[in-house]
N, C-alpha and C positions, 0 to 999 in steps of 0.2 A: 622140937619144931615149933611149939606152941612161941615160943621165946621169939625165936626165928622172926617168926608173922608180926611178933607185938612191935618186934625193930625196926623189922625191916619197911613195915605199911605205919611210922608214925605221922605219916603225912598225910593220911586217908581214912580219915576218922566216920563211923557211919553217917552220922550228920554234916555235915559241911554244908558252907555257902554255892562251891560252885558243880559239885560232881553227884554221881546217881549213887542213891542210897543200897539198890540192887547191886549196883560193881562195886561199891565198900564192902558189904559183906563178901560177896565173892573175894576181892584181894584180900580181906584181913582171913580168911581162911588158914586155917595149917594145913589143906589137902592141899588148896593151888599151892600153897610154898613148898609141899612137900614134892610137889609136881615138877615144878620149876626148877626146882632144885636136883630133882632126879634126873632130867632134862639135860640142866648145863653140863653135869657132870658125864652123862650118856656120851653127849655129843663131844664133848673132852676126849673121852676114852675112843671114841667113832675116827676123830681127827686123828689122834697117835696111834692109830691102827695103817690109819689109810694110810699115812708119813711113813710110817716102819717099812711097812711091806711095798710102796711105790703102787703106780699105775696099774702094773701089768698083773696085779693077786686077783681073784677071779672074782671076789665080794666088792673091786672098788665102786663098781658103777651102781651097787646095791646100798653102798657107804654114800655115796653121792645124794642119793636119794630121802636117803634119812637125813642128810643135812638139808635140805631142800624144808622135809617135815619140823625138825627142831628149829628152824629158823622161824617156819612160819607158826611153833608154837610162840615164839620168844616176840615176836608180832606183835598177836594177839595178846600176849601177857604186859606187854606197850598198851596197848589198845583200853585193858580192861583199867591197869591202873591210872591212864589218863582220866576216863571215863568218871573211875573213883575218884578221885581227887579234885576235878576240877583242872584249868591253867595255871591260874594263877600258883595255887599250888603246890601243882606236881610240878613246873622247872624254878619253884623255890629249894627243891632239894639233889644237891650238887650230885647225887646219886643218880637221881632218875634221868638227870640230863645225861651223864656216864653212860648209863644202858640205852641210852638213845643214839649216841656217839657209836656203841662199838656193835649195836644191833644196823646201823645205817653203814656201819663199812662191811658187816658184813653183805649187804645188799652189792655192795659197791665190788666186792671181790667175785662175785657168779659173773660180772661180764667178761664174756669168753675172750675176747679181742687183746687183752692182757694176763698172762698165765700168772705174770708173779705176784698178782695182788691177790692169790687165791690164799696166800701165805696169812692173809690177813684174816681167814675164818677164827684161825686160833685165837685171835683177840677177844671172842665168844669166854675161853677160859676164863680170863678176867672179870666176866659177870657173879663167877661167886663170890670171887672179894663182897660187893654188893650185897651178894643175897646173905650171907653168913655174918648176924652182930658182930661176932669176934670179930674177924677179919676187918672188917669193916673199922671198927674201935684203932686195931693196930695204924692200919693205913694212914686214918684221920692224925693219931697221935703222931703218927713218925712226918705226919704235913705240919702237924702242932708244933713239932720239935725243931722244926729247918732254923730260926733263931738262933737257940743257943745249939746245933748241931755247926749250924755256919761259925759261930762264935768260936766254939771246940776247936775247931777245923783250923781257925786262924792262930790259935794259940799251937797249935800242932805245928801249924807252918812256922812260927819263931820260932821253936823248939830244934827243928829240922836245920833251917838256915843257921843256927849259934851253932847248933852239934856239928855241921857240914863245914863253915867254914874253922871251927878250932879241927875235925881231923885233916882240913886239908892242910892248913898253915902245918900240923906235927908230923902228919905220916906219910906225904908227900914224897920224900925223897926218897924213904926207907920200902914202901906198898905202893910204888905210883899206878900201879893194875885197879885198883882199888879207889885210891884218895888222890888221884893223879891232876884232878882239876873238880871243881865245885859241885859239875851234875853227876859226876864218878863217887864223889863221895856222898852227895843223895841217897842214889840208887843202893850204895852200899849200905847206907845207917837202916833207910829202908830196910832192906834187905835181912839187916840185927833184928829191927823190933817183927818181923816174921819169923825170928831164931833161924835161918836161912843159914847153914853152915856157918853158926852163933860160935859156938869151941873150935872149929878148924881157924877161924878168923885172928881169934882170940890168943892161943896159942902162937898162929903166925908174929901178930902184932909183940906179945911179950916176948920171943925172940930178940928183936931188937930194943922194944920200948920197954925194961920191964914194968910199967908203972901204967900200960895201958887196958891192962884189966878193971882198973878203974874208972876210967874214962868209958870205954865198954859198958859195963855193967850202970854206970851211972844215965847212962842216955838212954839203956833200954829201959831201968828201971821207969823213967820220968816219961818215957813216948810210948813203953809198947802197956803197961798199968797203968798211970797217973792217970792219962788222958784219955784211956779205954773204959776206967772208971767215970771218966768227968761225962762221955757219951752215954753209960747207960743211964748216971745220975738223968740227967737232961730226957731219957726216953721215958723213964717211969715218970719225973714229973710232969711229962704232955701226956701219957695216959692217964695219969691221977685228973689232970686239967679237963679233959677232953672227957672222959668220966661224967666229972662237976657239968661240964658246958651241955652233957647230954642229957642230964636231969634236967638244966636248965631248962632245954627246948621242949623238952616233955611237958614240963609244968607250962609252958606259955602255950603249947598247944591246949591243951586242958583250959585252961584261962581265956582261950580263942574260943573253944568249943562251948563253955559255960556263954560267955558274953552272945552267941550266936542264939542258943538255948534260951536266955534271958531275953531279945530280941523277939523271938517268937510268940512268947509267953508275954509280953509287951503290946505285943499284935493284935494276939487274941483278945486279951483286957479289953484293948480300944474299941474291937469290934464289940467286945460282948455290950462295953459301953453304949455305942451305937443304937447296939438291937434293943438296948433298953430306952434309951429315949425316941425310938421311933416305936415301940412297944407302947410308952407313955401317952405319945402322940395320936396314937388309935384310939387309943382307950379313951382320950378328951375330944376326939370325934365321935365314937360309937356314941357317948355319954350326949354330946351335943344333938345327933339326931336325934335318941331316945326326947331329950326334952322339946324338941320340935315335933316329935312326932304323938307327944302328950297334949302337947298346944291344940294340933291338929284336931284331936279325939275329943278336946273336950271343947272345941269350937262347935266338932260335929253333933256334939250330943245336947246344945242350946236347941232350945223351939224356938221353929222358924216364925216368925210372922208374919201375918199377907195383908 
């Protein structure tokens, strides 16, 4: 849980420029995260109770209530990390706007006027992606990945179009159920790289073709492996990335934090500077009266004469 805190509050460092040093230490906490985190999942478990059993179980209106409670802890857990953090901050991280997104609709689903937006509590679930580093690592890497996942995707798609249109030009006349026009045979290649009745298929085709067990096995090989491979390739290296990119942001918050620290300590200098030359500055007045006030003394102690 300790781990949890240090991930999930990297944007709410006890010192900062804009938020309170009291609500940093409270959010980097491992109790509030453990809290929070006990929370979301409560209330998970609270929602597919109430869905299971419908309206009419005799705990629902007791279930209602406790969502009422875990909303307004999830609030307040808004509340405190804004505080911590500052603005500017806290919607610098694409996270904390998220939890504001799916904590504001759940506000939006208790109005009663509309029943089916109460479907929208369960978006609450979604908050532990958030709260749990792992989770979190994944999600970001598989947004890291959409590049060469789109890229995969498009090579997938030639792959599909050549394999679709040579079965339809050959098996056409022989399997037209199957290969009878160009989204027939899609649906079917599809249908191989799922091994989807892969040997019944198989079997049919070498009845007439014998030569199409190769053709078969050649397409699956290239679309349902080649390319299943080229995707996970592509996932580990946007986790390996996304990894790197999260030290990155570590170290420049560190480097944020130091530079603010140096700042302060900068401050102080000037002041101290200050206090010393206004320090000095007494010192060359007290020193000034003293010597007026020796002048005086030793004026008063001349005899007079009349």
């Amino acid at each position: 849980m300790a781990e949890a805190a240090a991930h999930r509050q990297a944007d709410l460092p006890l010192q900062n420029a804009g938020g309170w040093r009291a609500m940093a230490a409270i959010a980097n906490s491992p109790l509030f995260q453990g809290v929070i985190l006990f929370c979301i999942v409560g209330n998970a478990i609270s929602l597919g109770v109430d869905a299971h059993y419908g309206d009419a179980h005799p705990f629902h209106f007791y279930i209602e209530d406790l969502d009422r409670y875990f909303l307004a802890i999830f609030t307040a857990e808004l509340v405190i990390e804004f505080l911590a953090a500052g603005p500017r901050r806290y919607f610098r991280s694409g996270w904390n706007v998220f939890d504001v997104i799916v904590v504001g609709l759940s506000y939006i689903s208790m109005m009663p006027f509309i029943s089916a937006l109460r479907t929208l509590r369960i978006l609450r679930v979604l908050r532990l992606v958030s709260a749990v580093p792992q989770m979190r690592r994944v999600v970001e890497a598989l947004f890291g990945a959409m590049p060469g996942i789109l890229a995969t995707v498009a090579v997938l798609a030639v792959v599909f179009y050549i394999g679709a249109v040579m079965a339809t030009t050959l098996f056409r006349t022989t399997h037209p159920a199957e290969f009878g026009d160009l989204w027939l045979s899609l649906l079917t290649l599809f249908q191989l790289t799922q091994f989807d009745g892969w040997g019944d298929l198989v079997k049919s085709l070498n009845a007439d073709h014998p030569w199409a067990w190769a053709f078969v096995m050649g397409f699956t090989v290239i679309a349902a492996f080649a390319v299943l491979n080229l995707f996970i390739g592509v996932i580990v290296d946007a986790v390996q990335d996304t990894r790197t990119s999260l030290i990155a942001e570590d170290v420049k918050e560190i480097e944020e934090d130091i530079g603010e620290i140096e700042e302060g300590v900068e401050d102080i200098s000037q002041a101290q500077d200050r206090a010393a030359e206004e320090s000095r500055a007494i010192l060359s007045e007290v020193r000034s009266l003293r010597e007026e006030i020796a002048a005086l003394r030793a004026q008063l102690a001349q005899p007079r004469s009349f």
